[in-house]
N, C-alpha and C positions, 0 to 999 in steps of 0.2 A: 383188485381187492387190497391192494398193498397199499395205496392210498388213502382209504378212508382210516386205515390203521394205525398210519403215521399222525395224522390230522387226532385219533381218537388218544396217541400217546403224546401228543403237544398236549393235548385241551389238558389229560391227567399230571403234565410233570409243573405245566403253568400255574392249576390248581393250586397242587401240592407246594410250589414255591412260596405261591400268596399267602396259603395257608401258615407255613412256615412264618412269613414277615408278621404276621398279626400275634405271633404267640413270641412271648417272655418268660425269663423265669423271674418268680417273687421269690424273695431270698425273707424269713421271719426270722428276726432273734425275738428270746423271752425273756420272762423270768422262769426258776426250774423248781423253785422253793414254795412256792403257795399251791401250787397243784402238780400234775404228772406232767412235765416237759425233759424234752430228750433235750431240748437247748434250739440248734439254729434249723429251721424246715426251709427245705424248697418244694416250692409249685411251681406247675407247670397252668401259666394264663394265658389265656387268648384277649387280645383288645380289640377284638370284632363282639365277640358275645358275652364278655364276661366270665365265662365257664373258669372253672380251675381242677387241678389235677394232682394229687400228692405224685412227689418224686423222688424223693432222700431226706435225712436229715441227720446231726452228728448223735453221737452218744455220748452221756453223761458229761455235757459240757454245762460249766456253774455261771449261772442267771448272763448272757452274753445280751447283754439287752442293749447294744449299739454298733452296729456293723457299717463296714467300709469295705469295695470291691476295689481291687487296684483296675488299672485302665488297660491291662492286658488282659482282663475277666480272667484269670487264673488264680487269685490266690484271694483270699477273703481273711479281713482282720478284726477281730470283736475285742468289745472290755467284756473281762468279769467283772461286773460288781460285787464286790461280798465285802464288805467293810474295810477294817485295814488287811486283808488278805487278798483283796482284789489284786489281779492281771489284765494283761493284754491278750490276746493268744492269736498267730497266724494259722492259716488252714491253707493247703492246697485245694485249688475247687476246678472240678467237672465241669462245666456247663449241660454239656448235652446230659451226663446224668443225672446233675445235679448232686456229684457226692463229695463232701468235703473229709478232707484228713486231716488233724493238726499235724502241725509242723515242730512249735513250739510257743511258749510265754515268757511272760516276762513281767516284775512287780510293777506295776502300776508308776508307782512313786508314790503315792496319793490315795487315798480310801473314798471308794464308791465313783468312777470313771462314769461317766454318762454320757460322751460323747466322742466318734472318733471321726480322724479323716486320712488323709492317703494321699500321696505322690510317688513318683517315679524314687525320689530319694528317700523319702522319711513316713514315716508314723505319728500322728500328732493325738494326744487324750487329751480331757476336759477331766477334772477330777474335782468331783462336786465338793464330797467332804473336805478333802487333803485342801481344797481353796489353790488350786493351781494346774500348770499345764506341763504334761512333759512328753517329748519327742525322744522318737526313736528310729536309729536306724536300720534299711532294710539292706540285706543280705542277699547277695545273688539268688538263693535259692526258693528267695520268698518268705525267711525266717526273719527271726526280729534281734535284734544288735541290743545289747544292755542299751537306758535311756542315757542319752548324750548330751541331756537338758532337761531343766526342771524349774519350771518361772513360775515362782511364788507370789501369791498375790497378800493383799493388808486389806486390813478394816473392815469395818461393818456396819449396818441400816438400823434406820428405828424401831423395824419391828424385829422385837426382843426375841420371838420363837423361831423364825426361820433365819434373820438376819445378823447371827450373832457372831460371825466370822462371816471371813470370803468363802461363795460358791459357785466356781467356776462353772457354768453351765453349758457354755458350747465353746471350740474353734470352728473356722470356717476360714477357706480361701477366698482373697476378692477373686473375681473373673481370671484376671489377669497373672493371678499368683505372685505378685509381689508382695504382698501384704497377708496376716492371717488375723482375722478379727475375733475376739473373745469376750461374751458375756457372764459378768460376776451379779449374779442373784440378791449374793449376800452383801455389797456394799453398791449398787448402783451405778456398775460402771460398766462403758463399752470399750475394751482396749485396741489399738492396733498397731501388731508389731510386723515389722518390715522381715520379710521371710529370705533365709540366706538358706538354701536346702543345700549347698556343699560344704558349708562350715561344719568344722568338728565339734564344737561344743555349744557356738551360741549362734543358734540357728535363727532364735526370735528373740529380736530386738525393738523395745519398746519405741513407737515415732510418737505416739498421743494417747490419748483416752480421753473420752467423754461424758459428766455426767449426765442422770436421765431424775426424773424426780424422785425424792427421798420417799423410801416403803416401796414401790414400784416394781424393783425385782427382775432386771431384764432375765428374759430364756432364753429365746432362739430368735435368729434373724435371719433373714433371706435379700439376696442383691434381684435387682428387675433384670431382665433380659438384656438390657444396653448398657449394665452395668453402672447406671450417673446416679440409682438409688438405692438406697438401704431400708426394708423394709424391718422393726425392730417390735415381737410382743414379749408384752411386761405379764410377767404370772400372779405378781400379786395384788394389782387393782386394775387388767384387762385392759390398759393402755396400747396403744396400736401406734409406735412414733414415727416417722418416715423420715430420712436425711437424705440429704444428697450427699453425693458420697465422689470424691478424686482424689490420686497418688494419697490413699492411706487415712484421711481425713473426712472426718464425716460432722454435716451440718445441719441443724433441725428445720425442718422447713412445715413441718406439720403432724399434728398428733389426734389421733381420735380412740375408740372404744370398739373392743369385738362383744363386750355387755349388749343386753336389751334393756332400753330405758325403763324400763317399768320390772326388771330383775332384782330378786331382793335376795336370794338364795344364795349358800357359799359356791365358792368358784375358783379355778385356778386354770390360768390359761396354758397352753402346751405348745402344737405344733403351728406352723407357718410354709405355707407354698404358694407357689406362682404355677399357675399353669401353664404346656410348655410352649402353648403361642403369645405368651406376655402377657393375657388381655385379664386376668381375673386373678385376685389374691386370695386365700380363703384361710383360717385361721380356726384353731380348735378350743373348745374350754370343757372342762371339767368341774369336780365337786356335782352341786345339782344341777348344773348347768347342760353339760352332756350335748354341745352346740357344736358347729361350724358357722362359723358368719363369713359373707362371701362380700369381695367388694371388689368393684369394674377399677384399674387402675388407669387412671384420667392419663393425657400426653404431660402436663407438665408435674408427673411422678405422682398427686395426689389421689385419695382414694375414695371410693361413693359406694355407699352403703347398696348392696342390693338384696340382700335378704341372710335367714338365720334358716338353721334347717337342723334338727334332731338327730344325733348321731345315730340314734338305734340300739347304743347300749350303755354301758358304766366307765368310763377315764379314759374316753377317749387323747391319750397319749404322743400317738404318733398316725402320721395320717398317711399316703402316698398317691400321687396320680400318675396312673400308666404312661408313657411316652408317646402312646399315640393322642394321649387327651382325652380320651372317651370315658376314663372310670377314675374314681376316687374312691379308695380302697382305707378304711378308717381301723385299726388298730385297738382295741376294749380291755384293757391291763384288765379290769375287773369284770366284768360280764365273757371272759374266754372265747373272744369270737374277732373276727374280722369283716365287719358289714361291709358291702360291694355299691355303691351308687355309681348310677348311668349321669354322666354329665352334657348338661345342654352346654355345647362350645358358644352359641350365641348370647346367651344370660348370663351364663356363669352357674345354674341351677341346677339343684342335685336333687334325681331322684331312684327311691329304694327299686332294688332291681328284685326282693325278696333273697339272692343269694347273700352265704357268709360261709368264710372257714371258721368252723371251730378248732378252736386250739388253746392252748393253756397260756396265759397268763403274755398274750402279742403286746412288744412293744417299740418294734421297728419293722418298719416295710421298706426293701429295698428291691429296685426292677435292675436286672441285668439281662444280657441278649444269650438265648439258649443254645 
C-alpha cells in the first residue's frame, strides 16, 4: 500500500510546484483622485489560464501611477504624482502576500513624476512637469536617501499646448547599465547619460542626445532583446523610430507609424513592449484610437506591420505581458478596467479572453515572482 501513496504524493507535490511556476503576482498603481482607489493592488495571476486573484493593496497612497520593484522583490518604489507636491515613496513588499508598508518619501524634485526605475544603488524619476530627472539614493533598509541629483533639462517644440517647456517622460537603463536613456516630450529629444551609480552627486552624465522630428514628442522607448536596437514611440504624431543603438549612442536607421492609414481621429500614443522571446513589438494609442498595433521585429532590427487590434476600453496607457508570453494584460486610465488578451506566440496576435480586473483609474502593470 505504501507505494501507490508515495507515487499519489509525488504526482500532488509535482502538481502543486508547476502549479506554483505558472502563477505571478501583478503589482497595479493608479490614479486615487477620479474614483475610489486605495493606490498600489496586488493579484495574484496565473499564465497558464489567465485567471487572477485580489491579494493586498496599500492604503490611502496619492495617485502612485509608476512603480519599480527592486531586484531582491522586496521593496517596491512608486512616484506620487500630485502637482508640485508630488513624492517618491519606498514600500516594503511581501511577495507571498502581497502586502506593502511604506517606508518612507521623499519630494520629487519636480512636479508630476511619471516614471521610475531601480538598481542596486539608486532611484532614478522622470518628472514630466518639473522637465527633469532626479536620482536618489537607496538606504540599507529599503528607504530613500534625500535626491543626490537633479538634471534639468531646456527648451521646447512647435506645438504651443503641450510643448512649451521640457517634459521629461521616461529614464530607462541600457541592457548593460552603463548608460540611462531619457525622453523629453516637450523639446524632441532622446538624451543619454552615462550612468556612475557610486558617485555622490553626479551620477548622470550627459555623452549625447538625439533629435527626432519637430511636434513628434518622444514617450517611451524599449531596447530589443540583443540590446543593438532601440525601439522609440512618438505620442504626438504616432511615429514608431528604431536606432541602432552602442556604448550610449543611438542611430536612426528607420521610422514608421502605430496609426491606421485611413485614421483620421485624435490620438496619443502610450506604451511600447517587446515580447519576452524577442519576436513581436506592440505598441499602444489612445484618444479615439484606443488600439495596439503589433509588428514582427525583422533580423536586421526593422519592423513589419502585422496587424491593429482594439484595446477594449478608454486610454489605454500602460500595457504589460506576462513572462511566460501567453498574455497581454492592457491598462484603461478611463474605462477602470484591465482587459486580459491570450497571445498567439507565432503571429504576435491578440485575442480577447472576455476576462478583465476592474479597478479604478489602472495605470501601470508590473509582473513580479510570488
Amino acid at each position: 500500500m505504501k507505494k501507490p501513496f508515495a507515487v499519489i504524493l509525488f504526482i500532488f507535490i509535482f502538481t502543486s510546484v508547476q502549479a506554483q511556476k505558472n502563477k505571478f503576482n501583478l503589482l497595479i498603481g493608479t490614479y486615487t483622485q477620479s474614483c475610489d482607489s486605495k493606490g498600489i493592488y496586488v493579484y495574484d495571476f496565473d499564465s497558464k489560464t489567465g485567471d487572477f486573484s485580489f491579494k493586498n493593496a496599500t492604503e490611502k497612497v496619492i495617485n502612485p501611477s509608476y512603480l519599480t520593484v527592486s531586484k531582491e522583490n522586496n521593496f517596491i518604489y512608486a512616484v506620487n504624482e500630485f502637482g508640485a507636491e508630488s513624492t517618491v515613496s519606498s514600500f516594503s513588499y511581501n511577495p507571498s502576500s502581497g502586502k506593502l508598508d511604506l517606508i518612507n518619501k521623499q519630494s520629487s524634485k519636480g512636479a508630476d513624476p511619471c516614471y521610475i526605475i531601480n538598481d542596486d544603488k539608486n532611484v532614478i524619476i522622470a518628472n514630466y512637469s518639473g522637465g527633469n530627472i532626479s536620482v536618489f539614493g537607496k538606504n540599507n533598509d529599503g528607504s530613500l536617501a534625500e535626491a543626490k541629483q537633479v538634471v534639468q533639462h531646456y527648451g521646447k517644440g512647435i506645438n504651443a499646448k503641450r510643448q512649451e517647456g521640457p517634459h521629461v517622460h521616461m529614464v530607462h537603463f541600457s541592457p548593460d547599465k552603463k548608460f540611462v536613456l531619457s525622453n523629453d516630450l516637450g523639446n524632441d529629444k532622446v538624451y543619454s547619460y552615462a550612468y556612475n551609480p557610486n558617485a555622490a552627486n553626479t551620477v548622470l552624465e550627459l555623452k549625447d542626445s538625439v533629435s527626432v522630428k519637430s511636434g513628434s514628442g518622444p514617450r517611451h522607448l524599449t531596447f530589443s532583446k540583443d540590446g543593438k536596437f532601440v525601439y522609440l514611440l512618438q505620442e504626438l504624431d504616432g511615429a514608431l523610430t528604431v536606432f541602432s543603438y552602442s556604448n550610449g549612442i543611438l542611430k536612426k536607421i528607420d521610422e514608421t507609424s502605430i496609426l491606421a492609414k485611413d485614421f483620421k481621429g485624435t490620438f496619443s500614443s502610450a506604451d511600447i513592449h517587446i515580447s519576452p522571446d524577442g519576436k513581436f513589438l506592440y505598441a499602444s494609442n489612445r484618444g479615439e484610437a484606443n488600439t495596439i498595433t503589433i509588428f514582427k521585429i525583422l533580423k536586421n532590427g526593422k519592423l513589419q506591420l502585422q496587424g491593429q487590434t482594439s484595446t477594449l476600453g478608454k486610454g489605454p496607457r500602460n500595457f504589460a505581458i506576462d513572462p511566460s508570453g501567453n498574455f497581454l494584460l492592457v491598462a484603461h486610465q478611463y474605462t477602470n478596467d484591465v482587459v486580459i488578451f491570450k497571445r498567439n506566440k507565432t503571429t504576435g496576435a491578440l485575442k480577447d479572453t472576455g476576462k478583465k480586473i476592474a479597478l479604478c483609474s489602472p495605470v501601470c502593470l508590473v509582473f513580479t515572482k510570488n
